[in-house]
C-alpha positions in Angstrom: 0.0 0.0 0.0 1.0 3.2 -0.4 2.2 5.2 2.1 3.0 9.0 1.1 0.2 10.0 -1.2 -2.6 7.5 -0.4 -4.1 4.6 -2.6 -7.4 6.3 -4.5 -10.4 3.3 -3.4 -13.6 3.3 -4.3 -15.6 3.2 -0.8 -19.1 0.8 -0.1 -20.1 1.6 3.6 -23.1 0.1 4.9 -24.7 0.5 8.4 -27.1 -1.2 9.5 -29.5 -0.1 12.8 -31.4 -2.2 14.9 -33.2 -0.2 17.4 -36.5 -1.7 19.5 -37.1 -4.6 17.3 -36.8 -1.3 14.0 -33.7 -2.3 11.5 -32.5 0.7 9.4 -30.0 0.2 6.7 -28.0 3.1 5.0 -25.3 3.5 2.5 -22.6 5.4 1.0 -20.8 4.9 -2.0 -18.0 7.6 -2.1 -14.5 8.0 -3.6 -11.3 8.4 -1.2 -8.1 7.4 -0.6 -6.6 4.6 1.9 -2.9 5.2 3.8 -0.1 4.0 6.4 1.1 6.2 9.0 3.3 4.1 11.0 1.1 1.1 12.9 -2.2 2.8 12.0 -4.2 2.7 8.3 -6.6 5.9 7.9 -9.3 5.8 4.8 -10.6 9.2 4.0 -13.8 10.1 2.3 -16.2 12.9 1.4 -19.7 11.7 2.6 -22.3 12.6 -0.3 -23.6 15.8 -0.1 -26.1 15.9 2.5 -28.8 18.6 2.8 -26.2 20.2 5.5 -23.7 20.3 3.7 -20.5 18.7 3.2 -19.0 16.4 5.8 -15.3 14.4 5.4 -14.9 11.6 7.2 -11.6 9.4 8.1 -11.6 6.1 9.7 -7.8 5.7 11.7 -7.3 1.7 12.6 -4.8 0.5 14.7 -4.7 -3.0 16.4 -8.9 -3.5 17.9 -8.9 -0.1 17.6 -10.6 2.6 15.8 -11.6 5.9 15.4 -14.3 8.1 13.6 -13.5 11.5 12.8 -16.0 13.4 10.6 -15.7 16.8 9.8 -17.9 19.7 8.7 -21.6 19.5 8.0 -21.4 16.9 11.0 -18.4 16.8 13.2 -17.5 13.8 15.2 -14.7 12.2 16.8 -15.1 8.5 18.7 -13.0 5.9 19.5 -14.1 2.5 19.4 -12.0 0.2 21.3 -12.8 -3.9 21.1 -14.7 -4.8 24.4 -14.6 -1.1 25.8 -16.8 1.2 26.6 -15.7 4.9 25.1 -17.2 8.7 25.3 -17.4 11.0 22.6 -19.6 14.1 21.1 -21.6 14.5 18.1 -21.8 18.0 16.7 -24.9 18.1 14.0 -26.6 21.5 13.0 -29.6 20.7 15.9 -26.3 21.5 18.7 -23.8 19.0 20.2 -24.9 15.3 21.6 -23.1 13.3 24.5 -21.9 9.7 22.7 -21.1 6.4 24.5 -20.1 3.4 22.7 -19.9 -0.1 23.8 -17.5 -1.4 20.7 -18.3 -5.3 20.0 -16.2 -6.0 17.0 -13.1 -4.1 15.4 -12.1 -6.0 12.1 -10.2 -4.7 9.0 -8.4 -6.7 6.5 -6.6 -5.1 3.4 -5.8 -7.9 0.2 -2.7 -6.4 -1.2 -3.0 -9.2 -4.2 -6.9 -8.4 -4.9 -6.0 -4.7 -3.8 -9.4 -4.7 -1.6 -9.9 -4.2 2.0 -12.8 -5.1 4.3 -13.5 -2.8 7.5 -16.2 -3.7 10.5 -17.4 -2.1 13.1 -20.2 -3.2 15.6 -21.5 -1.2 18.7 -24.3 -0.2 20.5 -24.9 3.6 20.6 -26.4 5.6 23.5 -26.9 9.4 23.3 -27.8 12.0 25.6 -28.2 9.2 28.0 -30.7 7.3 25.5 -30.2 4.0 23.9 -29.9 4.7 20.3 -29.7 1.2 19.0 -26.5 -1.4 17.8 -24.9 -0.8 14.9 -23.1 -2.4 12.1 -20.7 -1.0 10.1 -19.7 -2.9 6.9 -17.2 -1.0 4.7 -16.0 -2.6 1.5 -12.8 -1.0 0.0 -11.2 -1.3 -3.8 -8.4 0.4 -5.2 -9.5 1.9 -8.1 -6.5 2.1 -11.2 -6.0 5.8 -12.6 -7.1 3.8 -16.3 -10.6 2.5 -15.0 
């Protein structure tokens, strides 16, 4: 992988809610690009354009560890650590939002001979104090060749 510039991917992320017996499935297909810094891999993304505007987002892994950092329309940074309960804040244009995580499952896996990557991330969400369901993140990543 490529280390100084980034490897451009194409990025698949779907998340799927289930809250009170409800299941709510979203996803993003984006462009970004995937790099090392030392131990830990970072894939960075521009989320489509939401009604609020534009939001990046970059997913740092190291070890059974993670962290979600999104910036601008949203803003966002949590840490998700395997078997650990974290605390974060949520920043949307309705005001700021208290975030605790219990993190279930860290998994990432990059192919170097395919040149695709799988990422996962399960937790259960509570904000403000409020259960806001489990989640599962599934995020499928391909390099995508400067002649496709």
């Amino acid at each position: 992988m490529e280390s100084a510039k980034g490897l451009p991917v194409a990025v698949l992320m779907n998340t799927t809610i289930r809250d009170s017996g409800r299941k709510d499935t979203t996803e993003i297909k984006a462009e970004g690009l995937l790099f090392q810094k030392g131990a830990s891999v970072f894939l960075r993304f521009q989320e489509p354009d939401e009604e609020a505007g534009k939001t990046v987002q970059t997913i740092k892994i190291k070890n059974e560890e993670m962290s979600v950092i999104r910036k601008g329309a949203v803003t966002m940074n949590q840490r998700f650590i395997q078997g650990a309960e974290t605390e974060g804040m949520y920043h949307s244009p309705y005001g700021p939002m208290e975030m605790i995580t219990k993190t279930k499952e860290v998994y990432y896996n990059w192919n170097s001979t395919s040149k695709t990557g799988k990422l996962r991330l399960r937790y259960n969400l509570r904000l403000q104090g409020g259960n806001a369901g489990d989640y599962d993140m599934r995020v499928t990543i391909r390099e995508v060749s400067e002649h496709s």
